[in-house]
N, C-alpha and C positions, 0 to 999 in steps of 0.2 A: 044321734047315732050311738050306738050302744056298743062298746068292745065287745069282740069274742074270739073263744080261743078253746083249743084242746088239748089234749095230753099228747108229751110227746117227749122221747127218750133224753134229749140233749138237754132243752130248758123249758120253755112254754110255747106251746104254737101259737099261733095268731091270726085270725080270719079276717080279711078284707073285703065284703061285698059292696058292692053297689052298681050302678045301670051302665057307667061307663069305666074304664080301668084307669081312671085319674081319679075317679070315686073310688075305687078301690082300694088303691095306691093312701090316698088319705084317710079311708076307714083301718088300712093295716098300720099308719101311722097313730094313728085317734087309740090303736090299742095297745101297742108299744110305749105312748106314754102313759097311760092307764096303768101300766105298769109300774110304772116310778112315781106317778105325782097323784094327787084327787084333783081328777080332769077339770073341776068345778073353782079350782082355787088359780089357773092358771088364766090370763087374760089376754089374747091377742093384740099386742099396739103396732107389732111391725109387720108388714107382709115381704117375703122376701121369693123371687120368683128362680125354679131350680131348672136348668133342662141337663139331660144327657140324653147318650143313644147305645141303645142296647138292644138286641136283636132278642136275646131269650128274657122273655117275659118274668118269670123266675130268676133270673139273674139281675134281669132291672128290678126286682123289686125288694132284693137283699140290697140292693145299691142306694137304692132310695131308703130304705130304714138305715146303711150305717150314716 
């Protein structure tokens, strides 16, 4: 999965696709830390599982990246 992202007034946008919006939701995470780290150097040991509820999609999805 390949970050991506476009220009955008405030800081950097960031694009989330994939087939279901929990793919999503993790490709606009996978490019938020693309940001800060070389994605290659970080290693998965823990999995930790998140829910909330949030009605506007755009709103859960600022909530899930802070």
């Amino acid at each position: 999965m390949n970050p991506c992202y476009f220009e955008h007034d405030a800081d950097i946008g960031i694009i989330g696709r994939g087939e279901t919006l929990e793919q999503s939701f993790e490709a606009a995470a996978i490019a938020v830390f693309a940001i800060m780290t070389e994605l290659d150097s970080v290693q998965p040991n823990t999995e930790i599982a998140v829910e909330f509820e949030e009605a506007d999609i755009e709103l859960a999805l600022v909530t899930w990246l802070n």
